[in-house]
C-alpha positions in Angstrom: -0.4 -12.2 -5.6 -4.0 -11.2 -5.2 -4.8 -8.7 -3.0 -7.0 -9.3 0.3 -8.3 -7.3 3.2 -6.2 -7.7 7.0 -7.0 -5.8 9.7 -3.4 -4.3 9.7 -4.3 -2.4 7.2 -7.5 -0.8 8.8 -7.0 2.8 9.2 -9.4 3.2 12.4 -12.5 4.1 10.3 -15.6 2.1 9.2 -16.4 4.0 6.2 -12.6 4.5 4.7 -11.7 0.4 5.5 -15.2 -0.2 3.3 -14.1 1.7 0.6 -10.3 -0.2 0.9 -12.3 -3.4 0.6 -14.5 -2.2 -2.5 -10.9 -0.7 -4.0 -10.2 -4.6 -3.3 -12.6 -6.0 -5.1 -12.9 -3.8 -8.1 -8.8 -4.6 -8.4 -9.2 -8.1 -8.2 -12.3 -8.2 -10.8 -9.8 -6.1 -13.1 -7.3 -9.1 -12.4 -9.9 -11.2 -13.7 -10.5 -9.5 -16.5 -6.7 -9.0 -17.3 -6.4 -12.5 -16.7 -9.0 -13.3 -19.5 -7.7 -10.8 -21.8 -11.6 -9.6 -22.1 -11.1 -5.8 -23.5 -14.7 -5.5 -22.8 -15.0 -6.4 -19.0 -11.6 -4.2 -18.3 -12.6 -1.2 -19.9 -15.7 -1.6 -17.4 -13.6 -2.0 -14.3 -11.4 0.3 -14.9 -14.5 2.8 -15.4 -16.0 1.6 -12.1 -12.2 2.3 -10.4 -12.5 5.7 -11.3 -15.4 6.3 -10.4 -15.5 4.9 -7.0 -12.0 6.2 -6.5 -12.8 9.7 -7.1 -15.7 9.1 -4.3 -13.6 7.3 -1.9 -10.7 9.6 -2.6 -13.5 12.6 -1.9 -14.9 11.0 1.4 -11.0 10.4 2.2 -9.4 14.1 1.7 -12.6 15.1 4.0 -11.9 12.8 6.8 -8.5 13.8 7.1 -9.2 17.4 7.1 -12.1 16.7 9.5 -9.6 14.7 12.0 -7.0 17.6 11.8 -4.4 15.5 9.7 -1.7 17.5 8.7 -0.4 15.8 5.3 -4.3 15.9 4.1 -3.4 18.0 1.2 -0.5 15.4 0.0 -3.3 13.1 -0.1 -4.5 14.3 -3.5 -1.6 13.5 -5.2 -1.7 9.9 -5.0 -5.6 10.0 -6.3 -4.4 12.0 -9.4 -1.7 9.8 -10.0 -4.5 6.8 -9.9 -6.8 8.3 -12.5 -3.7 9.9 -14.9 -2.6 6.3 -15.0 -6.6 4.7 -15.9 -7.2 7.2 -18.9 -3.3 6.2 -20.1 -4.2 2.6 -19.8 -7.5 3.0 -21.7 -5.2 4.6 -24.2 -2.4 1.7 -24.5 -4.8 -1.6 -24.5 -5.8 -0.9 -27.9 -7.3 -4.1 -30.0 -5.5 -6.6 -28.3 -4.4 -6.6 -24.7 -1.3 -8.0 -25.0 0.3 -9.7 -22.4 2.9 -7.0 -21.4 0.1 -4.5 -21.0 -2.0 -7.3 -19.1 1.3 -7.4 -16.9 1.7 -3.2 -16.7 -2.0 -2.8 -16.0 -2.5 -5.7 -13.3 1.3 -4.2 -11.5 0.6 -1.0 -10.9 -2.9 -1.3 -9.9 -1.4 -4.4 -7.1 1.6 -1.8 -6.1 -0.7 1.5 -6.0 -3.5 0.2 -3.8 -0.3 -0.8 -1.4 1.4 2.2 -1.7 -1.6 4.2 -1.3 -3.2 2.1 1.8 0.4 1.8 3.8 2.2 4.8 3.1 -0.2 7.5 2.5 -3.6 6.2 4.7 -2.1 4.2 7.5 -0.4 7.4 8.7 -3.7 8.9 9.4 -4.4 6.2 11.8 -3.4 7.6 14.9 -5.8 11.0 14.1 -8.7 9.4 13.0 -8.9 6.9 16.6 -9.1 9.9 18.1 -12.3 9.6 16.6 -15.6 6.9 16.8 -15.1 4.8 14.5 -18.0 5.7 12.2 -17.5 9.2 11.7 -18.5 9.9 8.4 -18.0 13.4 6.7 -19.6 12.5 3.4 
């Protein structure tokens, strides 16, 4: 099931529900991609994952220290577990994606944004609307 934006999932600021949308569509382009089997177009979203994950997660951890949340040093676990499990699947497509990595790849990156948005970031909700909406600590 393809991932899409609601409004349950908003966390009460502008800047961190963008980056949950971009995480959105960078997943669902690597969905493509997995879909097609085309090595060339995952190995670039996977890239572009990591990259914009290590700024949202960045923007994230500051937020949360910013808005006095007190789990926002479990935050960072989660984040390294994303990019540990991006360099091992750069390692495990190989020549061929085969469908069972396809399957692997497209799972977990479905099951960690969820994980990530409900259990870690939706917690935060009630400290950051103590907070306008757009605060930004980037």
């Amino acid at each position: 099931m393809a991932l899409q934006w609601r409004e349950q999932l908003s966390v009460g600021n502008n800047r961190i529900d963008a980056d949950h949308q971009r995480l959105i569509a960078i997943i669902s382009a690597a969905e493509i991609s997995l879909d097609s089997r085309d090595r060339g177009a995952l190995f670039r979203v996977l890239y572009e994952l990591a990259q914009y994950g290590e700024e949202h997660f960045k923007r994230e951890e500051a937020l949360a220290r910013a808005v006095g949340y007190p789990k926002s040093d479990q935050l960072h676990r989660s984040h390294d577990q994303l990019v540990a499990e991006l360099t091992l699947f750069k390692s495990q497509i190989g020549e061929t994606l085969t469908d069972e990595v396809a399957k692997h790849i497209a799972g977990f990156l479905h099951d960690w944004f969820i994980n990530h948005v409900i259990k870690e970031d939706l917690p935060m909700k009630p400290w950051m609307m103590k907070y306008p909406a757009d605060l930004d600590r980037n």
